[in-house]
N, C-alpha and C positions, 0 to 999 in steps of 0.2 A: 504494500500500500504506500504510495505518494502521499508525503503530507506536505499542505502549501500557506506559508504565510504569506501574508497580504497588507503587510503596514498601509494604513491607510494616510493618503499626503493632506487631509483637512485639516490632519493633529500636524501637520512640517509647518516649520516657519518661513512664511512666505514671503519676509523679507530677505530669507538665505533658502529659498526655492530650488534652485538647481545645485547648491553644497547638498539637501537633503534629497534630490533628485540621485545624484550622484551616490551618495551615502548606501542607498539603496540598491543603486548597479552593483555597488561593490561588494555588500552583503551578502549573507548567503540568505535571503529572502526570493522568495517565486514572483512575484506579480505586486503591480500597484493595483493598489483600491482607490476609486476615482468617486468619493459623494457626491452627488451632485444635486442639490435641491431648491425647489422654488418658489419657499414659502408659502406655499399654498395647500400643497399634500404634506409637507411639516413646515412648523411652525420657524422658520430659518432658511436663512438665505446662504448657500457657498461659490460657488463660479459655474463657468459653462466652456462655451468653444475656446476663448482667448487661451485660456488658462490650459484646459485639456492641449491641445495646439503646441504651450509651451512645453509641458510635461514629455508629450510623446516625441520631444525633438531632443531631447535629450536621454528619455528611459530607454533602456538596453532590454527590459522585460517586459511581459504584457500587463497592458492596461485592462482593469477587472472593473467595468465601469457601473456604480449602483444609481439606479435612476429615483429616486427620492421625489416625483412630479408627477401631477393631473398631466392627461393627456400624453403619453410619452408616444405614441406613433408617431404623430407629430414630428419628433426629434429625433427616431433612431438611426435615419438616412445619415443624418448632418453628425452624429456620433461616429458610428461607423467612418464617416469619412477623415473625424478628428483624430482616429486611431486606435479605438476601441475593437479589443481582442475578443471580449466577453459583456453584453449587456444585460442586468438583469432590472426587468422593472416586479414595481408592486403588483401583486396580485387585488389590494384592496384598488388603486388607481386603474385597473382594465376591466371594462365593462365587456369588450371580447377578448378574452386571454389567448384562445387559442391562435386568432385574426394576430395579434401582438407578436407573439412565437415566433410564427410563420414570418412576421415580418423582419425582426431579427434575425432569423438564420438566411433569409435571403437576400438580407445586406452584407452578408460575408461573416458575421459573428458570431460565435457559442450562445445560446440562450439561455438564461435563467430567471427564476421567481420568486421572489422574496415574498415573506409572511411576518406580519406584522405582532406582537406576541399572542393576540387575544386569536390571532386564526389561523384553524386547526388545519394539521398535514390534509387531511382525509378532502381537501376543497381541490387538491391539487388531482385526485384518482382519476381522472379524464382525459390530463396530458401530464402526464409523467411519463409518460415512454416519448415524447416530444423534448423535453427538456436535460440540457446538460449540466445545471448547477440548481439547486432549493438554496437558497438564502437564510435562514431562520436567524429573526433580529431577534437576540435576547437582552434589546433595550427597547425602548420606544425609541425609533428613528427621530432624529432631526436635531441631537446635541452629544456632545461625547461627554465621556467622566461618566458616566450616570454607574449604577449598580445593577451587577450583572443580575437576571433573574430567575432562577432554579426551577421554576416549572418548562425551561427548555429542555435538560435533560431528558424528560419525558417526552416529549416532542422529536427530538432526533432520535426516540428510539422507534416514535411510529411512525415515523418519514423511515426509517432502516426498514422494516416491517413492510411497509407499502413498498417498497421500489424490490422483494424478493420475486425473482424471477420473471421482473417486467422491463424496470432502467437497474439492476446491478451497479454501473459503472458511473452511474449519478456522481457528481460531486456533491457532498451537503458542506457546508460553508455555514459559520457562524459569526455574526458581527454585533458587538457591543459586553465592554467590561470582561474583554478577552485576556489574559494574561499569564505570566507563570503559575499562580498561585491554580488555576481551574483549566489547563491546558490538557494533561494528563487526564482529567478526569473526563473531559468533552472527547479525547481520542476512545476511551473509554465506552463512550453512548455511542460514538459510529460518526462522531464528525472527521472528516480529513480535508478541509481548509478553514484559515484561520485568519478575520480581520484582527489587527493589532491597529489599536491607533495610538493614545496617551501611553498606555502601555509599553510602548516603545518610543517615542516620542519626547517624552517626558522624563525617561532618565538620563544618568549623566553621560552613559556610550551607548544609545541607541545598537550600533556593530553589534558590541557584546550581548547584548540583551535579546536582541533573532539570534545571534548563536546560538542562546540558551535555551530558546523556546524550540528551535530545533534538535538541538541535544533530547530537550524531555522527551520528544516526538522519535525519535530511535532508539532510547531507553526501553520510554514508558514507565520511568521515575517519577513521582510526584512529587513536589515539595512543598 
């Protein structure tokens, strides 16, 4: 099993943008995590094309782009072209999910579906064998730092459950209040990707600190 962190660049300092760009190439991290939201489907505003635009002109890895917005068809054309590797929007923001899917994979990108905490795997049984990444926020979208929340465990284990013998090779991907201290444990439940934001961001060697979360993830030490 592949496991993938994903520091997410909303937690980089955007006044030193392409040092934490860099930072990242150089790491042993997998993928940028790209938020992108617009205040309207959460309560918070972060960038769009410019910024995406900048990022991709410098990352060495792929861009894992989370769509945080009403309407995202609208937009997945003009992502996709910004350099999005992987787009997932909300399932609570598609009134046609499956029409959404379709349209992401036919702009060249991986698709995926993020779920909000209050909603359940079981919404997803329809197109899961469509989709290459579940999302499972275990904050409420739309601010970092919050506290992780413990009824996601339960969650990826019936998102694991649902995808036996239909998507196997699913990516399930976790974001919010990700960290060493509950890494081990989520590898545990069946997740294998991993948003990091403050969590990496916020200590004093960023480097060392995806070292580490990688380290736990070939163990499977907890600490």
């Amino acid at each position: 099993m592949k496991y993938i962190i994903a520091p997410s660049i909303l937690s980089a300092d955007f006044g030193n943008l392409q040092r934490d760009i860099e930072m990242i190439n150089q790491s042993e991290a997998d993928w940028f995590h790209v938020d992108v939201m617009d205040g309207v489907f959460v309560p918070n505003i972060s960038f769009g094309f410019p910024v995406m635009a900048a990022v991709k002109k410098h990352a060495t890895k792929p861009l894992d782009v989370h769509l945080m917005i009403v309407q995202p068809d609208n937009f997945i054309g003009e992502f996709a072209k910004a350099g999005a590797d992987r787009i997932t929007v909300h399932y609570e923001a598609c009134t046609h999910l499956h029409r959404t899917i379709q349209l992401i994979k036919a702009s060249g990108c991986k698709a995926g579906v993020a779920l909000n905490p209050h909603t359940p795997v079981t919404l997803l049984q329809d197109v899961i064998e469509d989709l290459d990444l579940v999302l499972i926020m275990s904050v409420n979208p739309g601010f970092g730092g919050q506290q992780f929340i413990h009824n996601t465990y339960k969650k990826v284990q019936n998102l694991n459950r649902l995808i036996q013998g239909r998507n196997e090779e699913l990516i399930i991907q976790v974001d919010g209040g990700v960290g060493l201290q509950n890494i081990s444990a989520l590898v545990s439940a069946g997740v294998n990707a991993f948003v990091a934001g403050n969590a990496v961001f916020a200590t004093d060697n960023p480097t060392e600190t995806i070292s580490k979360m990688k380290n736990l993830l070939s163990t499977g030490i907890s600490i």
